[in-house]
N, C-alpha and C positions, 0 to 999 in steps of 0.2 A: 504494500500500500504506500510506504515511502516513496517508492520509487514513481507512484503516479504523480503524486504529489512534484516531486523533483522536476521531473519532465511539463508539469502545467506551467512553473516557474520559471523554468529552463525559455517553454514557448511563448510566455508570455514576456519575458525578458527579448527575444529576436525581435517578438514582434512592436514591441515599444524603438529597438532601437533602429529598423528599418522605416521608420517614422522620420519626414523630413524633418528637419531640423527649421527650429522657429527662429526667422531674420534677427536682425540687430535691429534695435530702434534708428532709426534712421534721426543724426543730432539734429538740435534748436540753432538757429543762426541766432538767435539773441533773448532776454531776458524776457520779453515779454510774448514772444515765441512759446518760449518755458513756463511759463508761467499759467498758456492757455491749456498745455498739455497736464494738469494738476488731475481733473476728473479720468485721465487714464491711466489704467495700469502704470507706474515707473519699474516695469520688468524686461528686461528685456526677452522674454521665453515668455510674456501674455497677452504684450500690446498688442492692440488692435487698428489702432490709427496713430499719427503723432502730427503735429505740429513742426514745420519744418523753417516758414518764415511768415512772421506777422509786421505791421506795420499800421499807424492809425494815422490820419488826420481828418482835421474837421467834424470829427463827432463818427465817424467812418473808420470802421476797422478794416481791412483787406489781409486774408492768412491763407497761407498754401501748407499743404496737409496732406500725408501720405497714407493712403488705407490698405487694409490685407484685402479686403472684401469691399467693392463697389458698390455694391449692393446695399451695403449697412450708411452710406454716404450717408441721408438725411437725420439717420441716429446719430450718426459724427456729429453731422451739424450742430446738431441739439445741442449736445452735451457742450460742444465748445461756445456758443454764443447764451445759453440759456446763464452762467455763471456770471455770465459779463454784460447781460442787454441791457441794467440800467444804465451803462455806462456812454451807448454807443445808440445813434439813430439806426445807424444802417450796417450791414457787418453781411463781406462778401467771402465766403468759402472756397477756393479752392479744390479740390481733389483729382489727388493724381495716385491709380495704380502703383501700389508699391511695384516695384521691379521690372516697370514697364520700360521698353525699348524708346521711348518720346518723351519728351521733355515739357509735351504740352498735357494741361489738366484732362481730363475726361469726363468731369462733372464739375457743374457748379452750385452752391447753395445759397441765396440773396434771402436774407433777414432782413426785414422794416417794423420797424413797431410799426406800423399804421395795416404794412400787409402779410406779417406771418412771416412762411417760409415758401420761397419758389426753387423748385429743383430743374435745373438742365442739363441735359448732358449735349457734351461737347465734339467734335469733334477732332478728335486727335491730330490728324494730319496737320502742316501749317499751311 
């Protein structure tokens, strides 16, 4: 019976370690880059999105943002402007596929107090 035992552990150990390996957080160009990234994971082995560069002026926040999953983009969104909306009228997202081959976003997410959240996706090409 040990030896069932042994062998579940055994397989269960391969099959964890044939499991890709989870990215590096991709760093903050600056503090308040870092700062946006507070509601995610700081793991490198759980994040989900990060923060890669933010910039505000005029009451406007503008941040570029790197996701595992495009999909979950609008829940990015959230999390990132929802900590900060008293601060900011308008607050423009970003989203770029982590480990994509382009350097252009592939979605964007436009917050207004006045109209919510508008999602668009992009396209890639320049």
């Amino acid at each position: 019976m040990t030896w069932v035992a042994g062998l579940a552990v055994l397989a269960a150990g391969l099959a964890w370690s044939s499991l890709p390996p989870h990215p590096r957080r991709p760093p903050s160009s600056s503090g308040l880059a870092r700062s946006l990234n507070v509601p995610a994971p700081n793991d490198d082995r759980t994040w989900r999105w990060s923060v890669t560069r933010a910039q505000r002026s005029q009451g406007a926040l503008v941040v570029t943002a790197d996701v595992l999953d495009m999909s979950e983009s609008l829940t990015v969104a959230r999390q990132i402007v929802e900590p900060v909306q008293k601060n900011y009228t308008e607050v423009l997202i970003y989203l770029h596929q982590y480990g994509a081959k382009t350097q252009f976003a592939g979605r964007r997410v436009v917050w207004t107090a006045r109209d919510g959240y508008t999602e668009m996706t992009l396209d890639a090409a320049p």
